[in-house]
Backbone as numpy.savetxt, mean C-alpha at the origin, in Angstrom:
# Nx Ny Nz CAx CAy CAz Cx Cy Cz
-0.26 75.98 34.44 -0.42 74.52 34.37 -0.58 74.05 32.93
-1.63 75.16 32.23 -1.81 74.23 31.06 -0.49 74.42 30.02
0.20 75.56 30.69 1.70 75.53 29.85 2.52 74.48 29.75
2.64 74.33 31.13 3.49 73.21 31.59 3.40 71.90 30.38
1.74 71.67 30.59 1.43 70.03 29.39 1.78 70.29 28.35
1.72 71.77 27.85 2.01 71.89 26.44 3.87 71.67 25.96
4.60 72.36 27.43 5.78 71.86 27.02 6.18 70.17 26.85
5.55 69.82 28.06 5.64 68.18 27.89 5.17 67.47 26.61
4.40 67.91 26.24 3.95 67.08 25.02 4.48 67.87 23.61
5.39 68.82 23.67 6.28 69.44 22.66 7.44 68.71 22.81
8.09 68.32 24.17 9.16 67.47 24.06 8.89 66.29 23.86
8.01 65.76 23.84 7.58 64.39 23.50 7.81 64.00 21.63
6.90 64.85 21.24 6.71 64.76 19.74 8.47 64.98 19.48
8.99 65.67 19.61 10.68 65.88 19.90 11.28 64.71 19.69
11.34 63.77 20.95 11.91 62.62 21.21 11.72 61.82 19.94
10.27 61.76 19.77 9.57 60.58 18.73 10.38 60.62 17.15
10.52 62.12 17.12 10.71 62.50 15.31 12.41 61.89 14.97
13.34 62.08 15.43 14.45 61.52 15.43 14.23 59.80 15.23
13.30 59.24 16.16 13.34 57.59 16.07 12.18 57.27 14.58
11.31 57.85 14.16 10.75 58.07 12.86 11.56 57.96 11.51
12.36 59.36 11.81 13.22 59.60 10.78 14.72 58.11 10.67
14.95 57.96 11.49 16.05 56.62 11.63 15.18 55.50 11.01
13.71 55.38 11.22 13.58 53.87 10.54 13.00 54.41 9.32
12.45 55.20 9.18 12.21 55.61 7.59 13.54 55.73 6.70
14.86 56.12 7.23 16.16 56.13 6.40 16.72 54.89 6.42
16.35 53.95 7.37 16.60 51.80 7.39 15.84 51.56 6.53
14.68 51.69 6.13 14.15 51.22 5.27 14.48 51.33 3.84
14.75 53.11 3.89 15.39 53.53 2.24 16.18 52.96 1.77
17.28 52.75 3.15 18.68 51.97 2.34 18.12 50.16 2.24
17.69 49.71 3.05 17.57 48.83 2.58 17.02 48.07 1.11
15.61 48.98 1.34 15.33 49.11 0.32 16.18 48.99 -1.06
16.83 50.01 -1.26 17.39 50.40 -2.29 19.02 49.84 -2.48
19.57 48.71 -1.68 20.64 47.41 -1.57 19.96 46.68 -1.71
18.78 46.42 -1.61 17.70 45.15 -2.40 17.42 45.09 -3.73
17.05 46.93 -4.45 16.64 46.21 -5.45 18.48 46.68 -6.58
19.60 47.31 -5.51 20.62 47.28 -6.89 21.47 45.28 -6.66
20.81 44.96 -5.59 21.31 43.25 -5.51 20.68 42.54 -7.11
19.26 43.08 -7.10 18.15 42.33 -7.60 18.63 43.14 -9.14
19.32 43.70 -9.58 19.54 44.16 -10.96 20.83 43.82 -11.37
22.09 43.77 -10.11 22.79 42.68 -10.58 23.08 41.52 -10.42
21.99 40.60 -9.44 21.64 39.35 -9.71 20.57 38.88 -9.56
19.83 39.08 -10.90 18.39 39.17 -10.73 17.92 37.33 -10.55
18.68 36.66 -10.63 18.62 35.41 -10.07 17.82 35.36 -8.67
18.93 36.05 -7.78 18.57 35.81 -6.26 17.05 36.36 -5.55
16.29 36.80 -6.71 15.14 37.03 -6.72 14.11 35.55 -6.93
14.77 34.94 -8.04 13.86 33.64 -8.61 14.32 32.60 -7.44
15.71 32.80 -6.92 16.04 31.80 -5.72 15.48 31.22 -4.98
15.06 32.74 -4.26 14.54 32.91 -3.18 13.17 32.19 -3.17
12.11 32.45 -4.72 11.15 32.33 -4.82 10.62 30.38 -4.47
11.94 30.75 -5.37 11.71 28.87 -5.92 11.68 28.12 -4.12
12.86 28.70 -3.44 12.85 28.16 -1.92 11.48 28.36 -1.74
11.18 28.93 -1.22 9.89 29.36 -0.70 8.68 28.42 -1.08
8.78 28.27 -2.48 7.56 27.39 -3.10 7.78 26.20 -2.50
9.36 25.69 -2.29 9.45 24.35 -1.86 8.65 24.16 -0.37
9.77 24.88 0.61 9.04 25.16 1.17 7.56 25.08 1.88
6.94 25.80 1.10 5.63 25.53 1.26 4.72 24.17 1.33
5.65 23.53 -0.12 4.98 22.26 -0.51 5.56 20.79 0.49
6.69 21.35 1.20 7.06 20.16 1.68 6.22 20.63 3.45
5.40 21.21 3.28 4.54 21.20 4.39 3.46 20.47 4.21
3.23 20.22 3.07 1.95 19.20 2.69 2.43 17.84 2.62
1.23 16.84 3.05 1.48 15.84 3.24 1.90 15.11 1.96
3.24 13.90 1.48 3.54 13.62 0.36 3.73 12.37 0.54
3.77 11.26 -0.06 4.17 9.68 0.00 5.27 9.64 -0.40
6.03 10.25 -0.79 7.22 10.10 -1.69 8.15 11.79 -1.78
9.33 11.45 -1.06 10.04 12.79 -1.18 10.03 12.69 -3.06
10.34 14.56 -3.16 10.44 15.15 -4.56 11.13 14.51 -5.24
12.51 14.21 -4.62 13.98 13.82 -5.19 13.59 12.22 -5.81
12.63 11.72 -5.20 12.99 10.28 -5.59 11.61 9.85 -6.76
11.01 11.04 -6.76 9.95 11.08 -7.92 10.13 10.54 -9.03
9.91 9.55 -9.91 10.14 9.13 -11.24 10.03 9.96 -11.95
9.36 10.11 -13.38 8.91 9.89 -14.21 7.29 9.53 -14.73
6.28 9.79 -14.83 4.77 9.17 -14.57 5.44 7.95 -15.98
5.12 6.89 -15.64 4.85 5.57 -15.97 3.12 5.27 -16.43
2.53 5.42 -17.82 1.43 4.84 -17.36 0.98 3.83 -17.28
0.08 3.54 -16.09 -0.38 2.54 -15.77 -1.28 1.51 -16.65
-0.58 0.12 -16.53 -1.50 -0.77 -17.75 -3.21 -0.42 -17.35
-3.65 -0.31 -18.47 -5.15 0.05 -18.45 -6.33 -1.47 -17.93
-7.04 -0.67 -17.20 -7.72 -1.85 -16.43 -8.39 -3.21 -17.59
-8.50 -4.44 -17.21 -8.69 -5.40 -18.21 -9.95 -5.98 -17.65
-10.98 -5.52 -18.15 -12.23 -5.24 -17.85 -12.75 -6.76 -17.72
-13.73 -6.81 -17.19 -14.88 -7.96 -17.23 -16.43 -7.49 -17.03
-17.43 -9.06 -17.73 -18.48 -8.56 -17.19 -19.29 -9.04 -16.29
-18.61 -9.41 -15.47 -18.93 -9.91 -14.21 -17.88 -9.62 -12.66
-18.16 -10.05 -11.31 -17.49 -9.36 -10.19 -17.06 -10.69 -9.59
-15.74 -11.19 -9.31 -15.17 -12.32 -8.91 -14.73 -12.24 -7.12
-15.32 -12.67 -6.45 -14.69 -12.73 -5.16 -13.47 -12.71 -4.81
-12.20 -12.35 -4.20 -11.10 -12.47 -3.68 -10.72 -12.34 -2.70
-11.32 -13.55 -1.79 -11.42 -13.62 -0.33 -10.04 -13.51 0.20
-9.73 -12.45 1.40 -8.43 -12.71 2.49 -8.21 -13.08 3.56
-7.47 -13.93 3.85 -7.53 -14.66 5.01 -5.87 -14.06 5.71
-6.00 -14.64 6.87 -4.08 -13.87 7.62 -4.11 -15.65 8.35
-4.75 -15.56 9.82 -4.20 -16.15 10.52 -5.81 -17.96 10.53
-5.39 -18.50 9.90 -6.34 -20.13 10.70 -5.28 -20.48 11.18
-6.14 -20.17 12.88 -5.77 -20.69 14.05 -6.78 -20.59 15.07
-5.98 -21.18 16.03 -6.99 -20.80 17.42 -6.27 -19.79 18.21
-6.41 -18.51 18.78 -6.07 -17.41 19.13 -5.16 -18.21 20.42
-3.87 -17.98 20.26 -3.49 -18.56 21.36 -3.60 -17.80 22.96
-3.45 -16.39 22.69 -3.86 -15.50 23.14 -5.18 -14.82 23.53
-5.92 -15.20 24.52 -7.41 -14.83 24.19 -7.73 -13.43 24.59
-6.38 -12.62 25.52 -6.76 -11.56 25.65 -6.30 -10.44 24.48
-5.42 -11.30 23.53 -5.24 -10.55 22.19 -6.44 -10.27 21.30
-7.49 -9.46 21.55 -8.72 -9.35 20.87 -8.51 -9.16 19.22
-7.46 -7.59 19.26 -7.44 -7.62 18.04 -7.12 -8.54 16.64
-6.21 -9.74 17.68 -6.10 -10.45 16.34 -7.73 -11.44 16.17
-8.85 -11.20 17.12 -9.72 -11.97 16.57 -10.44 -11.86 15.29
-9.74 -10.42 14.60 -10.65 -10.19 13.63 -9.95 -10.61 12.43
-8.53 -10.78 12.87 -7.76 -11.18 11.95 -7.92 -12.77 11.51
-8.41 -13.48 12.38 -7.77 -14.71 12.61 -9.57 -15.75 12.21
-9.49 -16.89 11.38 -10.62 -17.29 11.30 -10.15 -19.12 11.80
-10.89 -19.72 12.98 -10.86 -20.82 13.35 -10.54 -22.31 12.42
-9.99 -22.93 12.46 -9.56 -24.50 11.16 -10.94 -24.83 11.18
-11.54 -24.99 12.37 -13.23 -25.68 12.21 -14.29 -24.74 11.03
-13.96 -23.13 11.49 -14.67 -22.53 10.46 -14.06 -22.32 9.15
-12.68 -22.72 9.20 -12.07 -22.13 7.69 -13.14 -23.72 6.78
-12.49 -24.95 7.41 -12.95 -26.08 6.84 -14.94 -25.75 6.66
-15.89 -25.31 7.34 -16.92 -25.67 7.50 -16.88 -24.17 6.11
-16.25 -23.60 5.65 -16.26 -22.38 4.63 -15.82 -22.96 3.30
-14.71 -23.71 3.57 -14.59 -24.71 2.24 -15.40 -25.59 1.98
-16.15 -26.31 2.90 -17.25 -27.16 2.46 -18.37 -26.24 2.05
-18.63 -25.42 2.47 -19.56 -24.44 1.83 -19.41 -24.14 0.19
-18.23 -24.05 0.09 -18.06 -23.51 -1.21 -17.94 -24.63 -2.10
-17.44 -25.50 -1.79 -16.89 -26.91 -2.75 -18.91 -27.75 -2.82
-19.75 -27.59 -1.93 -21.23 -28.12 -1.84 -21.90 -27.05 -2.70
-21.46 -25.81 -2.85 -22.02 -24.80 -3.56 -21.89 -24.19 -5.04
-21.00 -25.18 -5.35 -20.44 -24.96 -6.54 -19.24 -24.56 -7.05
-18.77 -23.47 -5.98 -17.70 -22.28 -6.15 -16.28 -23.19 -6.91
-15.57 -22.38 -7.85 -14.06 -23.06 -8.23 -13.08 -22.00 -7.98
-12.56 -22.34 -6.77 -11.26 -21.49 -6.42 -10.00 -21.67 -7.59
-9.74 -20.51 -7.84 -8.88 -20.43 -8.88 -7.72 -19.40 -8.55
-6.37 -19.55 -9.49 -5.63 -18.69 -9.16 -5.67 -17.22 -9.61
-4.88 -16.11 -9.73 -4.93 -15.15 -9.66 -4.42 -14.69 -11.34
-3.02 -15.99 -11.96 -3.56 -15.73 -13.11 -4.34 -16.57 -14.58
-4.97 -17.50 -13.24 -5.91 -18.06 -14.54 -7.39 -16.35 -14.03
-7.63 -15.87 -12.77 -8.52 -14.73 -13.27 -7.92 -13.92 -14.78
-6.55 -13.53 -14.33 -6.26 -12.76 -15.45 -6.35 -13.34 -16.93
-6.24 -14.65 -17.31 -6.59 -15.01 -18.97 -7.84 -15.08 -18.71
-9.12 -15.45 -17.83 -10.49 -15.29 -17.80 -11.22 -13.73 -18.21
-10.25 -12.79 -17.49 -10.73 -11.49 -17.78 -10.36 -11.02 -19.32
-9.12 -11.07 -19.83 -8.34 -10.95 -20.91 -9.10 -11.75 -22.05
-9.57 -12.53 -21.47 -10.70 -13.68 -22.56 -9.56 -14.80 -23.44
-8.94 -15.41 -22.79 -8.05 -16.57 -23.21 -8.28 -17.53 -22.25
-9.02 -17.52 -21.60 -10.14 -18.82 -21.12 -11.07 -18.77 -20.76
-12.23 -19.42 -20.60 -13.30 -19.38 -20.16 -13.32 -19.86 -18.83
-14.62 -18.80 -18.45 -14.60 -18.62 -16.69 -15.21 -19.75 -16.12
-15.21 -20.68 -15.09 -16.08 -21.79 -14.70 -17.85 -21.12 -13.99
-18.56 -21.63 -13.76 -19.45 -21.28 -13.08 -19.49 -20.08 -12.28
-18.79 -20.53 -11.02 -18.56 -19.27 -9.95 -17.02 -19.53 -9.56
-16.33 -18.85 -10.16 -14.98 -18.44 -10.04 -14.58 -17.75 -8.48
-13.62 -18.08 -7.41 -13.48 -17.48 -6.56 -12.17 -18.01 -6.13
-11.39 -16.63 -5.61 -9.99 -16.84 -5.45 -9.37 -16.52 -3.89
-9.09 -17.65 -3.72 -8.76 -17.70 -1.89 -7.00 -16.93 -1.60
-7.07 -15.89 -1.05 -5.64 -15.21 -0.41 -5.60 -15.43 0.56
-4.14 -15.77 1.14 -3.67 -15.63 2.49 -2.30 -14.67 2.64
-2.40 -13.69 3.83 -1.59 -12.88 3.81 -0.38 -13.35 4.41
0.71 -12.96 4.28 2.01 -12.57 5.04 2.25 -14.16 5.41
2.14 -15.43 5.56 2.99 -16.67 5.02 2.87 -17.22 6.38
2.55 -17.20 7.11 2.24 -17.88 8.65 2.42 -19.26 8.37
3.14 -19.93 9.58 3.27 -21.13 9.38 2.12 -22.01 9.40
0.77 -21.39 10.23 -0.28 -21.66 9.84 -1.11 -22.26 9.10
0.03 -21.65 7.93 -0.87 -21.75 5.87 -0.45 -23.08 5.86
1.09 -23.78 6.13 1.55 -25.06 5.86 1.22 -25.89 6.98
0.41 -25.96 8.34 0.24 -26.59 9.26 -1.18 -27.09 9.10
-1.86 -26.36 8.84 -3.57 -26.30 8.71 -4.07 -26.06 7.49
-4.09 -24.54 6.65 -4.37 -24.09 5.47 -4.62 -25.32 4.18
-3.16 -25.73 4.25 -2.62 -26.58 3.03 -3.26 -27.65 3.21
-3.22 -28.62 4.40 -3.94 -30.10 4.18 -5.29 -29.67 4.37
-5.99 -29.02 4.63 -7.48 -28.58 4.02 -7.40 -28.46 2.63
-6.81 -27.54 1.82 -6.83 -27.12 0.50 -6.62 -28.68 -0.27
-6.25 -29.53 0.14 -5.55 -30.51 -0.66 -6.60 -31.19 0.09
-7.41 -31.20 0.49 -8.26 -32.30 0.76 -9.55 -31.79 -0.09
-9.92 -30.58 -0.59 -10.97 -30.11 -1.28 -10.40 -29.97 -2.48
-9.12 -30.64 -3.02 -8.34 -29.87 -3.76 -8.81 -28.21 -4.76
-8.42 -27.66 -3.95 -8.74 -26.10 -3.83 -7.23 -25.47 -4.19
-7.52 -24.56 -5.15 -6.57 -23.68 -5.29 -6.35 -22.44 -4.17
-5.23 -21.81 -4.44 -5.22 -20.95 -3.60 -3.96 -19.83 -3.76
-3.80 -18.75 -3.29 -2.60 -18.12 -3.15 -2.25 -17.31 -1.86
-1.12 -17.75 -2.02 0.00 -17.34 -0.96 0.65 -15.78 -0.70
0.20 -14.65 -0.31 1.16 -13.51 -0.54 2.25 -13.44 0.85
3.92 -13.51 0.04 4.73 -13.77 1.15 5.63 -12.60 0.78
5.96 -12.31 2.51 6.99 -11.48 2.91 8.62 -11.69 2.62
9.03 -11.75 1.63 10.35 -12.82 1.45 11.53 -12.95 2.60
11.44 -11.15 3.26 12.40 -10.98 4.38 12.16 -12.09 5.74
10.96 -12.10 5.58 10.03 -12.75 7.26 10.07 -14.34 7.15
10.51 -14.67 6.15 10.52 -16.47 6.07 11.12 -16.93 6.76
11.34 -17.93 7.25 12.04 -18.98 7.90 12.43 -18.21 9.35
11.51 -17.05 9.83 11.35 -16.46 11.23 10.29 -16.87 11.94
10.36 -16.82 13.16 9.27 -16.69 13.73 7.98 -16.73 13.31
6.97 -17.72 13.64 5.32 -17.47 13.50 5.28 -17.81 11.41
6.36 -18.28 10.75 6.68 -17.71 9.63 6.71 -19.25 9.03
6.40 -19.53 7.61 7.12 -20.44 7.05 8.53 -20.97 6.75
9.12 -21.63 6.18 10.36 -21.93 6.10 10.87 -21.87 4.04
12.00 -21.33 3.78 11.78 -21.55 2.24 11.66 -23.17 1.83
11.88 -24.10 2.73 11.29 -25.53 2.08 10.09 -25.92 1.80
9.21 -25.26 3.22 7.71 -25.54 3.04 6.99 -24.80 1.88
7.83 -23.88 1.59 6.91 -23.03 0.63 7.37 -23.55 -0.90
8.61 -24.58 -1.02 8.95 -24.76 -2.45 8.01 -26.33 -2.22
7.69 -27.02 -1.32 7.05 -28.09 -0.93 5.72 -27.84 -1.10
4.83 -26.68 -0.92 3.51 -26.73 -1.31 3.79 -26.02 -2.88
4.38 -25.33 -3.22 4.39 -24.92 -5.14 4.34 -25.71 -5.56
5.20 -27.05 -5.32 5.50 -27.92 -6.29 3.80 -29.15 -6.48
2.99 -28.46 -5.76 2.08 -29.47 -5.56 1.05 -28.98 -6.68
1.47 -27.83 -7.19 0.32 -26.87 -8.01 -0.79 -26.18 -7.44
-1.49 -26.63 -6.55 -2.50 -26.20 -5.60 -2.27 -24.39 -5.08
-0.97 -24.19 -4.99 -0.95 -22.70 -4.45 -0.03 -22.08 -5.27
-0.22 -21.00 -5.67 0.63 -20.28 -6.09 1.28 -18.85 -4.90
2.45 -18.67 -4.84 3.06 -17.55 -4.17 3.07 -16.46 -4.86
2.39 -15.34 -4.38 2.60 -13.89 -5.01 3.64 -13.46 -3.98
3.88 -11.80 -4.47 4.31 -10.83 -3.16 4.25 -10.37 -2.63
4.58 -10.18 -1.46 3.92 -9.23 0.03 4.93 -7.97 0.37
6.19 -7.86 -0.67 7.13 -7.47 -0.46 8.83 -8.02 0.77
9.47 -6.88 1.03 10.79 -8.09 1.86 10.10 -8.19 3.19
9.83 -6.41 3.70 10.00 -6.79 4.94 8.68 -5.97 5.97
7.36 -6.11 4.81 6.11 -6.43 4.77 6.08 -4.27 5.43
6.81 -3.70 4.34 6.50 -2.47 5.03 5.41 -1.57 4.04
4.89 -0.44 4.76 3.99 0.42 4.28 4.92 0.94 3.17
4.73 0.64 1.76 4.93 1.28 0.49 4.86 2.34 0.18
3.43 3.13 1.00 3.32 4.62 0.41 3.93 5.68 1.66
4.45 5.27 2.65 5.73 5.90 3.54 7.06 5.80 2.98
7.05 5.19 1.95 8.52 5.16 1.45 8.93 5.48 -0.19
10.02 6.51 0.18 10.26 7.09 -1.69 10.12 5.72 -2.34
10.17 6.73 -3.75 9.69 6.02 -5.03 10.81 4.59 -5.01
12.30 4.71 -4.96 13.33 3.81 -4.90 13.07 3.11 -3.76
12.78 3.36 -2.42 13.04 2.40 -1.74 11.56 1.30 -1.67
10.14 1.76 -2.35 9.43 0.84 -2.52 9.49 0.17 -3.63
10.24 0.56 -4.38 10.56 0.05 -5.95 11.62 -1.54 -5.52
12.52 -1.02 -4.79 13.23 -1.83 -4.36 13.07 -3.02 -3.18
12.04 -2.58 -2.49 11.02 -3.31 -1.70 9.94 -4.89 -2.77
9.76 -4.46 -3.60 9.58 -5.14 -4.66 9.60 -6.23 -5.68
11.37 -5.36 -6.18 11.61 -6.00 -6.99 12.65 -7.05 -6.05
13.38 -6.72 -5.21 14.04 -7.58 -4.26 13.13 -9.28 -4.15
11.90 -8.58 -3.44 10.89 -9.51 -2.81 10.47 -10.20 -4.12
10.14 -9.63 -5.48 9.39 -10.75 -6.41 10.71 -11.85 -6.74
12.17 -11.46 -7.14 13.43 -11.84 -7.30 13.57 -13.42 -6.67
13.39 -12.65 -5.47 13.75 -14.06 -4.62 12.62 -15.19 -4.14
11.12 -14.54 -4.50 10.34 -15.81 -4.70 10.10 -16.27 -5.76
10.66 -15.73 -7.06 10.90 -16.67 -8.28 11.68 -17.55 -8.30
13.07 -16.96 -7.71 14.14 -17.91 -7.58 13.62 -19.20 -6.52
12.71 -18.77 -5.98 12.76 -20.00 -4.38 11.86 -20.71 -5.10
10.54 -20.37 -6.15 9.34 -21.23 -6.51 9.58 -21.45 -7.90
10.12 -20.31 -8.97 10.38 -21.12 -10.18 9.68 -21.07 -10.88
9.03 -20.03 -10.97 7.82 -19.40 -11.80 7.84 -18.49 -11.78
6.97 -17.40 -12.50 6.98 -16.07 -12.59 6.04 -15.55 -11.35
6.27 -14.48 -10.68 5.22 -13.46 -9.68 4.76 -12.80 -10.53
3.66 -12.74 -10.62 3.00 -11.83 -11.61 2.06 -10.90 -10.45
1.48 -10.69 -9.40 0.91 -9.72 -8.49 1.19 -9.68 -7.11
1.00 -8.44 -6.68 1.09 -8.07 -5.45 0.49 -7.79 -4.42
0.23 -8.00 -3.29 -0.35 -7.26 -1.97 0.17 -6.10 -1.61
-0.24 -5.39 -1.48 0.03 -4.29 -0.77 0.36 -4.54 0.76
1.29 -4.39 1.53 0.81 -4.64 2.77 -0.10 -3.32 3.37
-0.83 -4.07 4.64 -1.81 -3.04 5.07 -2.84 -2.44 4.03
-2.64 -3.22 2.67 -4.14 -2.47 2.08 -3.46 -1.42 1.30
-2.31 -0.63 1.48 -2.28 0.89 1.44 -1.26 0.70 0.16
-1.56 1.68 -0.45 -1.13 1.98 -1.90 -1.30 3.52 -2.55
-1.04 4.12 -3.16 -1.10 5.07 -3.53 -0.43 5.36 -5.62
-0.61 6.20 -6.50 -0.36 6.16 -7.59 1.01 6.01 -7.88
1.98 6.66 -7.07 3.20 6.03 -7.45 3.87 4.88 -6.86
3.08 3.82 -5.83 3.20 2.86 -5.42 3.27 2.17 -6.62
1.79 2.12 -7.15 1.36 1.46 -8.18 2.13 1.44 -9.52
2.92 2.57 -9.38 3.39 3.27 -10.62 5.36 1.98 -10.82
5.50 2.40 -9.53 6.77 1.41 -8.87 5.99 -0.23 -9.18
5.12 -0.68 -8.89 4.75 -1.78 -9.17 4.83 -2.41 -10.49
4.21 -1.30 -11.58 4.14 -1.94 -12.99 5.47 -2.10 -13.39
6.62 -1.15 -13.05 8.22 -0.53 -13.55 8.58 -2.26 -12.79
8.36 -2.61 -11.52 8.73 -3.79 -11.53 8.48 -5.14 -11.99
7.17 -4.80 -13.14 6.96 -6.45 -13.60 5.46 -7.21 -13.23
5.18 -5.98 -12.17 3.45 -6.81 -11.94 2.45 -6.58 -12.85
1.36 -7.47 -13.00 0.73 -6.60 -13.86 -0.63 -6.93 -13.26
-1.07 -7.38 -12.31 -1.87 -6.70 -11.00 -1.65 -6.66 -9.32
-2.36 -5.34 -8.80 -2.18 -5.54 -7.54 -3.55 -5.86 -6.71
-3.73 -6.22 -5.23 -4.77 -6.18 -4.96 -4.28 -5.60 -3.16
-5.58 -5.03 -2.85 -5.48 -4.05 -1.33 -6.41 -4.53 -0.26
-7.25 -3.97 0.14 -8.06 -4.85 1.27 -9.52 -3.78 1.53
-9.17 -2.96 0.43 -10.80 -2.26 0.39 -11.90 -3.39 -0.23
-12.91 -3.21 0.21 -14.35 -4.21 0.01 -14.88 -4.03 -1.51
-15.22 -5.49 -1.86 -15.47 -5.76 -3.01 -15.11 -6.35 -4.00
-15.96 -6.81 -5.36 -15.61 -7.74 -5.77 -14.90 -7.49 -7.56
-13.87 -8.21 -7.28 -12.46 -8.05 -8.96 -13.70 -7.93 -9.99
-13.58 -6.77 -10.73 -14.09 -6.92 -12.01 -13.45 -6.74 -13.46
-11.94 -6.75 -12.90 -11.02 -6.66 -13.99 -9.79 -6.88 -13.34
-8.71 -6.69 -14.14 -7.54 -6.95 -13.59 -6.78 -5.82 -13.47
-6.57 -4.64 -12.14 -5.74 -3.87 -12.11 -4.83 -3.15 -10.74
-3.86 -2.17 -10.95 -3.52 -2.52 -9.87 -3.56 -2.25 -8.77
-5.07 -2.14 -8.28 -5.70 -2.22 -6.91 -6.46 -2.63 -6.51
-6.63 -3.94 -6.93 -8.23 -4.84 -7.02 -8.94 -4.64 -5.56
-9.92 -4.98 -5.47 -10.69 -5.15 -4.59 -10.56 -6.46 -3.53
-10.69 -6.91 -2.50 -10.84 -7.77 -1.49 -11.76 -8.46 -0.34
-12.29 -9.15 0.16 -13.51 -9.69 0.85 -12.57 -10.04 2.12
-11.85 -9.29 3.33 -11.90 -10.17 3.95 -12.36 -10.78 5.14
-11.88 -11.68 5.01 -13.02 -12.46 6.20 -12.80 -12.72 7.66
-13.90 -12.49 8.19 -13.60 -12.03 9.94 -13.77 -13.33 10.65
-13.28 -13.70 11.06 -13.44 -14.78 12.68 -14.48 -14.73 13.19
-15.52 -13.86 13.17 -17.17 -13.34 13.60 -17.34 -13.88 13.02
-17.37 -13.90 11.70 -18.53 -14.49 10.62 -19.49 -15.86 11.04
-20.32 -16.13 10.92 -21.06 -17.59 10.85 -21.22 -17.90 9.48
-21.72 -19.06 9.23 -20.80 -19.86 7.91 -22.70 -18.59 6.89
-23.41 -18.15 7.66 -24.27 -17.51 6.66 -23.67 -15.74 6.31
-23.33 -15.78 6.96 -22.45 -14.33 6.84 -21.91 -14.54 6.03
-20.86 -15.30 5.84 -19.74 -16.03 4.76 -20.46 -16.23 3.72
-21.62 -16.72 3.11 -22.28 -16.87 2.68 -23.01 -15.69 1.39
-23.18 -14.44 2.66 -24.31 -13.35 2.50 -23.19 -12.71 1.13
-22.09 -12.99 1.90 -20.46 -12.01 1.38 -20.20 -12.28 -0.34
-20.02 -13.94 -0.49 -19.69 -13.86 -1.70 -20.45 -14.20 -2.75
């Protein structure tokens, strides 16, 4: 019996050594067609590498494919102050037509409370100003009034010219406009008359929101560059003045957003993180204001 196992496990080791010897001689040759590839084209070594690195990196999260990468541009250096200026944002004064649309309640602040917020401020002292009399205030080529504060409204709702505007012109209050140039004369939207009809009044100035109010840092370096310069183009041409800053839409920005911004001509931006301008650069800070608020909240804020 115990012969028997011993033959079995002699033919075993048998079987095995033949399939051993076959991948130990796959390996040699391979081996050794790898490295006479790699001596006469020692390239396809660095090839390979360089793939690989890519590779790797285009597994990480990026705002901007490789290919459409600039150049670093640096960014104009922040233009300091010594003091913190409010730059309140507003989207929608209205009355929610929709009441089971919650989310826009946070968006959206009532005509009764926008007005009972301007009387607040106009009884309180405050001088709404534009965006670039902040910039010669910060730069120091004018002097700042009392309490300087600068009213935004986002994305151009017909809203701004139905309600917004004959408030502003009844406190005569400055103000600015950031518009979508693509989204005009659409839906829920202004028209390019109403908007060359309140410029011409001086009271508002139009910045940019870009064409077609998209996330900037989802899109290569060219196509937010071009997002841009399109959008500042054609609200110069429609208002007749220079755009000198931008909104970000959604807040969201990133360094070569910013970087695309200056290459087009701005020379500030502002986003929708909390807090108050203490210079001019291009991601200022923002206050904005909720439909919750009571006129002391509003208050507490700026």
């Amino acid at each position: 019996m115990a012969k028997k196992i011993f033959l079995i496990k002699t033919k075993w080791w048998f079987g095995i050594i033949p399939i051993l010897f076959s991948i130990l001689l796959g390996y040699y040759l391979i081996n050794s067609f790898n490295q006479k590839i790699e001596k006469t084209y020692p390239e396809s070594k660095i090839s390979y590498q360089s793939s690989h690195a890519e590779a790797s990196s285009s597994a990480k999260p990026t705002a901007t494919p490789a290919a459409s990468i600039k150049p670093v541009v640096n960014l104009p250096p922040k233009i300091s102050g010594s003091f913190g200026v409010p730059i309140l944002t507003y989207h929608f004064v209205a009355n929610n037509p929709n009441p089971q649309d919650i989310a826009r309640d946070s968006l959206e602040v009532t005509p009764d409370k926008f007005e009972a917020q301007m009387d607040y401020l106009s009884s309180h002292g405050y001088t709404p100003i534009s965006l670039d009399t902040l910039f010669a205030i910060f730069s120091k080529q004018t002097s700042a009034p009392a309490k300087p504060i600068v009213l935004t409204f986002d994305d151009g709702y017909i809203d701004f010219y139905t309600t917004v505007y004959p408030i502003l012109t009844r406190f005569n209050f400055h103000a600015v406009s950031f518009i979508p140039t693509g989204l005009i004369g659409t839906s829920y939207y202004m028209n390019w008359g109403q908007i060359r009809e309140i410029a011409q009044s001086g009271l508002v100035t139009f910045e940019d929101h870009t064409v077609s109010h998209a996330n900037l840092a989802g899109l290569s370096y060219d196509q937010a560059l071009k997002q841009m310069t399109d959008s500042k183009n054609e609200l110069q041409s429609q208002t007749g003045y220079p755009v000198n800053f931008i909104a970000y839409p959604y807040g969201i920005s990133n360094s070569l957003v910013q970087q695309a911004a200056t290459v087009a001509g701005f020379v500030g931006g502002v986003g929708t993180w909390y807090g108050k301008a203490d210079g001019i650069y291009m991601n200022m800070p923002r206050i904005k204001v909720s439909g919750y608020w009571a006129i002391e909240e509003f208050a507490s804020r700026i």
